[in-house]
Backbone as JSON Lines, residues from 0, in Angstrom:
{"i":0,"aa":"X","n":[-1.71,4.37,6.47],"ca":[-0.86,4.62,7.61],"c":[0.34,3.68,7.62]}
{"i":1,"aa":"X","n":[0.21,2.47,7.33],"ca":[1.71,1.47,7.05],"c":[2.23,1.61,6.04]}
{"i":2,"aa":"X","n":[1.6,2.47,4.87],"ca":[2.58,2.85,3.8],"c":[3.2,4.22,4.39]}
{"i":3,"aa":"X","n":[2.61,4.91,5.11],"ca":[3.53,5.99,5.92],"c":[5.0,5.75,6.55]}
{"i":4,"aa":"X","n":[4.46,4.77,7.69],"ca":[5.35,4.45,8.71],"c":[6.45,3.24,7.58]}
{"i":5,"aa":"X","n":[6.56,2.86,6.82],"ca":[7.23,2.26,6.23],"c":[8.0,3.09,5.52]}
{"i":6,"aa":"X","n":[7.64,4.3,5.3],"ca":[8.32,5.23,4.4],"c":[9.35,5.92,6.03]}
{"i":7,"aa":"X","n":[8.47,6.01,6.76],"ca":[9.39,6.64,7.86],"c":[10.57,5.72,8.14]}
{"i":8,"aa":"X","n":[10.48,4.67,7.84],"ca":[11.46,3.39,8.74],"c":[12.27,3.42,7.43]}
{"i":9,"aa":"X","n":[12.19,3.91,6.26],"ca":[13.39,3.84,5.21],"c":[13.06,2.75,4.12]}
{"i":10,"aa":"X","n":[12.02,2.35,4.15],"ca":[11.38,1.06,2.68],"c":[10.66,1.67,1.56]}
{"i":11,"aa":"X","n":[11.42,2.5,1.29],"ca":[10.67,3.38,0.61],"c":[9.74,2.56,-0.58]}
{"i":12,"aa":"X","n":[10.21,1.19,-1.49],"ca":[9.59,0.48,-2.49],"c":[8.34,-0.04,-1.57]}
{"i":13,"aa":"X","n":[8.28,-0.33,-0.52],"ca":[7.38,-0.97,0.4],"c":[6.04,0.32,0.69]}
{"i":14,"aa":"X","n":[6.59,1.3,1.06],"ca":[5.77,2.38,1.76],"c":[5.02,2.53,0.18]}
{"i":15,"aa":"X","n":[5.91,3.12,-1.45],"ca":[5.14,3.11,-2.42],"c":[4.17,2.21,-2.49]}
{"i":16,"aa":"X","n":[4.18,0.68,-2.41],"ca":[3.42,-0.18,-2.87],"c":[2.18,-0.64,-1.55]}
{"i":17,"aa":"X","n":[1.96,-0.22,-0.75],"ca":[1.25,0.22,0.42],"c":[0.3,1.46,0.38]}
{"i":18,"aa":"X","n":[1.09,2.42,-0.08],"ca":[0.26,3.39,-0.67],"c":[-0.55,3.43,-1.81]}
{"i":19,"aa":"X","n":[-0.37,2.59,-3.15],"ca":[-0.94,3.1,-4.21],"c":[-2.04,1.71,-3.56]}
{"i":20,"aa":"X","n":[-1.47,0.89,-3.03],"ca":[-2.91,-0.03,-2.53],"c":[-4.29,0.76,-2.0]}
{"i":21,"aa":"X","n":[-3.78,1.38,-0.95],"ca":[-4.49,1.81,-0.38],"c":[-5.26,3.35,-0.79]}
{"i":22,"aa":"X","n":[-4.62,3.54,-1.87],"ca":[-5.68,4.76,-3.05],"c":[-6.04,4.24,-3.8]}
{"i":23,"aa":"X","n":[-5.94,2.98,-4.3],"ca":[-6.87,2.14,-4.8],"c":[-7.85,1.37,-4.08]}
{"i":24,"aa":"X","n":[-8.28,1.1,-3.12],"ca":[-8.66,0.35,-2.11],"c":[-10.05,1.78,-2.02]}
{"i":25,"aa":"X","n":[-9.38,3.2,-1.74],"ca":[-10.14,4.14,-1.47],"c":[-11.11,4.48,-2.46]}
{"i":26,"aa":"X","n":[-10.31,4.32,-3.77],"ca":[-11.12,4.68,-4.65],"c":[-12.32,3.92,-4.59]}
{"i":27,"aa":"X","n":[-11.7,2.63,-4.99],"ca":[-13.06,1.84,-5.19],"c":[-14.47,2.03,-4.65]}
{"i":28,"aa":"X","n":[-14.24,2.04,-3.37],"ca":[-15.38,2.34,-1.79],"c":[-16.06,4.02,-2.15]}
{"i":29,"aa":"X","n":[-15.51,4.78,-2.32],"ca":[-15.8,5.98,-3.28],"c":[-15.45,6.66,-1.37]}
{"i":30,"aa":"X","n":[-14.19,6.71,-1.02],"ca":[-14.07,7.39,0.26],"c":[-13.28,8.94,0.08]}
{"i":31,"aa":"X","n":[-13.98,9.89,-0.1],"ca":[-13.08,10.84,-0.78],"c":[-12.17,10.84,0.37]}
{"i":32,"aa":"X","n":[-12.38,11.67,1.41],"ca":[-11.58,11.61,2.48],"c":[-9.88,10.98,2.4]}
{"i":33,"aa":"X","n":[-10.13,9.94,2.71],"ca":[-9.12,8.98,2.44],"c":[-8.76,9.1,0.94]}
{"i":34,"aa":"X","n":[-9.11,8.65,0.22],"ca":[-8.31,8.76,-1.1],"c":[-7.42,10.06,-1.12]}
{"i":35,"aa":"X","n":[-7.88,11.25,-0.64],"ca":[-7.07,12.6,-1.09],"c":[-6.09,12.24,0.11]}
{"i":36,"aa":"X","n":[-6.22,11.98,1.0],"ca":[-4.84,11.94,2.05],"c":[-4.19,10.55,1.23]}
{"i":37,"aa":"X","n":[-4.86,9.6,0.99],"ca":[-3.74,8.44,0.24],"c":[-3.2,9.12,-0.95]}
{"i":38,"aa":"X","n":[-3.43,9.81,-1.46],"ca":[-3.01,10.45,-2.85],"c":[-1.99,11.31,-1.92]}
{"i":39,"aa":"X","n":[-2.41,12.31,-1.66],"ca":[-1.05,13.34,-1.04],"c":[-0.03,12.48,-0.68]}
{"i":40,"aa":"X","n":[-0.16,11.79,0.23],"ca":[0.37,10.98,1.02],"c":[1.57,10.0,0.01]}
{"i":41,"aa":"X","n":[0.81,9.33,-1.23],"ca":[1.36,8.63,-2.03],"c":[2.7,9.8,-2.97]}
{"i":42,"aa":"X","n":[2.18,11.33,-3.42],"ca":[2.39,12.19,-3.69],"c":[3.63,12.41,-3.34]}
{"i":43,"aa":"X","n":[3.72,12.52,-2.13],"ca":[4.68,12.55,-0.95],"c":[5.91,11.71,-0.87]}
{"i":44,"aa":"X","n":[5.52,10.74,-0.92],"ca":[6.63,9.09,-0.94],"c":[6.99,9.32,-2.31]}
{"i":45,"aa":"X","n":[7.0,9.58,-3.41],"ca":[6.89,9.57,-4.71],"c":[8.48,10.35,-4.66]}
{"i":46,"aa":"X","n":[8.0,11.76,-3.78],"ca":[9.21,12.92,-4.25],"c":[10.28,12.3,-3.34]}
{"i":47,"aa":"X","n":[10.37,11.5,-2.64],"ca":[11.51,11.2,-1.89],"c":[12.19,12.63,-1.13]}
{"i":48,"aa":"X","n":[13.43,12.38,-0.35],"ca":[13.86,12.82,0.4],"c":[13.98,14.18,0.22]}
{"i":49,"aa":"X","n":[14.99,14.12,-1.38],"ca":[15.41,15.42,-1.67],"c":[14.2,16.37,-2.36]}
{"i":50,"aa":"X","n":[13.14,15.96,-2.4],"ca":[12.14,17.03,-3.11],"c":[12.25,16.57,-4.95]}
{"i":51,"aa":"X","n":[12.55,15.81,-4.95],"ca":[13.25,15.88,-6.61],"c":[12.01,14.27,-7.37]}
{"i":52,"aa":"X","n":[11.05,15.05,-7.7],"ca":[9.8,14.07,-7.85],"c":[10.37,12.31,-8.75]}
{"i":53,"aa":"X","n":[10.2,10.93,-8.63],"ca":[10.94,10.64,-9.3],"c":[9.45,9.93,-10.69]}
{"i":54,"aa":"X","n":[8.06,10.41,-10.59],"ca":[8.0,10.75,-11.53],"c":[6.67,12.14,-11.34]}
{"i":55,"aa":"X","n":[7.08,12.81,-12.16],"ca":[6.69,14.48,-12.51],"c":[5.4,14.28,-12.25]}
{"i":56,"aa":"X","n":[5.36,13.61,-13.91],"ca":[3.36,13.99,-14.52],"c":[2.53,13.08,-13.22]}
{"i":57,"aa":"X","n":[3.17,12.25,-12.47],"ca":[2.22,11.05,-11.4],"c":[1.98,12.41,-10.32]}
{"i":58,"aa":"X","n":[3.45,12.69,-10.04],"ca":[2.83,13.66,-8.47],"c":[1.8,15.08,-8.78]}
{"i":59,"aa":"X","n":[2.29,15.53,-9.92],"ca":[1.39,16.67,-10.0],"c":[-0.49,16.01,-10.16]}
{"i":60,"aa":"X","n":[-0.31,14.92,-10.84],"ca":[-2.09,14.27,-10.67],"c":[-2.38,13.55,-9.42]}
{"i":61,"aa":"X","n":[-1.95,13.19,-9.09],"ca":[-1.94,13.19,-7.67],"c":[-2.35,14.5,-6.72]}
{"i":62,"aa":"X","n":[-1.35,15.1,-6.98],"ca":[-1.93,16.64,-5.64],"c":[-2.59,17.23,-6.38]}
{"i":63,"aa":"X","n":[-3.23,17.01,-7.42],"ca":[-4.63,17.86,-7.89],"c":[-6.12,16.93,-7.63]}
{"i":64,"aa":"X","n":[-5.55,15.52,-7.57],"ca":[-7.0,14.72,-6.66],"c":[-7.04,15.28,-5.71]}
{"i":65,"aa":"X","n":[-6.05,15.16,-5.39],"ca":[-6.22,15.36,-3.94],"c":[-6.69,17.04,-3.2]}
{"i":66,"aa":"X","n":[-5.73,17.85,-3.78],"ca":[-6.71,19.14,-4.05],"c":[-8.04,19.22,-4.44]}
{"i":67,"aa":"X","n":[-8.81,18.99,-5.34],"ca":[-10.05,18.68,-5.76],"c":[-10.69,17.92,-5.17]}
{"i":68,"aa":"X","n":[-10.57,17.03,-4.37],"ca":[-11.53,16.27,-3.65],"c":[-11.1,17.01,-1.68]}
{"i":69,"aa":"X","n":[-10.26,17.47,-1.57],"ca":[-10.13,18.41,-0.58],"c":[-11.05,19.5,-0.55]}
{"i":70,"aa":"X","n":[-11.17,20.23,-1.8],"ca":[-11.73,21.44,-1.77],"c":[-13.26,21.21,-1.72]}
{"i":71,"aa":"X","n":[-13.34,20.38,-2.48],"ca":[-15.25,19.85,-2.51],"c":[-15.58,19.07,-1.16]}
{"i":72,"aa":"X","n":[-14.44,18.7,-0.1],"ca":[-15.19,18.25,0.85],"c":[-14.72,19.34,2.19]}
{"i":73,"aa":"X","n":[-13.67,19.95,1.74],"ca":[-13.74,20.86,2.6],"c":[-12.96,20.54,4.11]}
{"i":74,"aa":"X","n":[-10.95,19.72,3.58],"ca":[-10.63,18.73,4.09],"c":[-9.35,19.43,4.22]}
{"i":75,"aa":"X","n":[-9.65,20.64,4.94],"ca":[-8.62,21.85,5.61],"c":[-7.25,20.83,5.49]}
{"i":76,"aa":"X","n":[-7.14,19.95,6.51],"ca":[-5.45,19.55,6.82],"c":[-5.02,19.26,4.94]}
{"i":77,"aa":"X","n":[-5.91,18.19,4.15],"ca":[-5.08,17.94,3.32],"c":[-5.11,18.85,2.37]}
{"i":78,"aa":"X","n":[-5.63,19.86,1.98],"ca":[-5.33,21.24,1.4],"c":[-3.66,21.57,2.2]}
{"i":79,"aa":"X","n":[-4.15,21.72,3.46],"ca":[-2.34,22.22,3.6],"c":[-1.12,21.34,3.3]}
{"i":80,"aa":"X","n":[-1.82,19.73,2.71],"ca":[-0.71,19.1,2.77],"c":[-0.25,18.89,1.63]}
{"i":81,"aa":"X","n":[-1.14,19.07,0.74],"ca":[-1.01,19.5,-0.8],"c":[-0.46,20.81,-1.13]}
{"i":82,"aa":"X","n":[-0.3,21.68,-0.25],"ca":[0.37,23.44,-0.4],"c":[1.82,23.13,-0.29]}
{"i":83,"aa":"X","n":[2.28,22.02,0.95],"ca":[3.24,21.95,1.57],"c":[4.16,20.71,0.54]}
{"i":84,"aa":"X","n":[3.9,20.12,0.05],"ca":[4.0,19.05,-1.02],"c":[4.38,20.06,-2.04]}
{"i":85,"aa":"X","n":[3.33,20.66,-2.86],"ca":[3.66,21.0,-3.81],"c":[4.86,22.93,-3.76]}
{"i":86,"aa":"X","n":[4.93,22.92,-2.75],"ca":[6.07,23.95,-2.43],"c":[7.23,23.05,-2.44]}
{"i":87,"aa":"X","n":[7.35,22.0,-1.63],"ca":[9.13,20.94,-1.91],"c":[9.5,20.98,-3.44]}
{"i":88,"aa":"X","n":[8.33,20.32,-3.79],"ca":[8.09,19.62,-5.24],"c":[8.58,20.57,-6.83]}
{"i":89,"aa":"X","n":[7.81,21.43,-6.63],"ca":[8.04,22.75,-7.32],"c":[8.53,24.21,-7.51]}
């Protein structure tokens, strides 16, 4: 959530490095939940403003954790947020 709101307030190097903490942080603990919204989420900050990913092969593995651990837990919002991501994106 502070790698969010940091991305909202315009830090974008800050909001990245907040985020990949905290999908690492998730992983570890084995929290699917969280990890697939930190992944989208990270996914997200990645493509910046204009939709224009600034790197490719990271966001597409990214919204496929996160898809895949969505679908096996059955984590409706971040399925749509991975639809909505990867429609800017692609």
């Amino acid at each position: 959530m502070i790698g969010n709101l940091a991305g909202y307030l315009g830090r974008q190097d800050e909001a990245e490095r907040r985020l990949r903490h905290a999908l690492e942080a998730h992983r570890e603990v084995g929290a699917a939940h969280w990890t697939a919204r930190a992944a989208v989420d990270l996914a997200g900050c990645l493509l910046g403003p204009d939709g224009i990913p600034d790197g490719r092969t990271e966001v597409i593995q990214l919204l496929d954790e996160a898809r895949r651990l969505a679908e096996a837990g059955g984590y409706g919002a971040v399925t749509r947020q991975v639809a909505e991501i990867s429609g800017r994106a692609f």
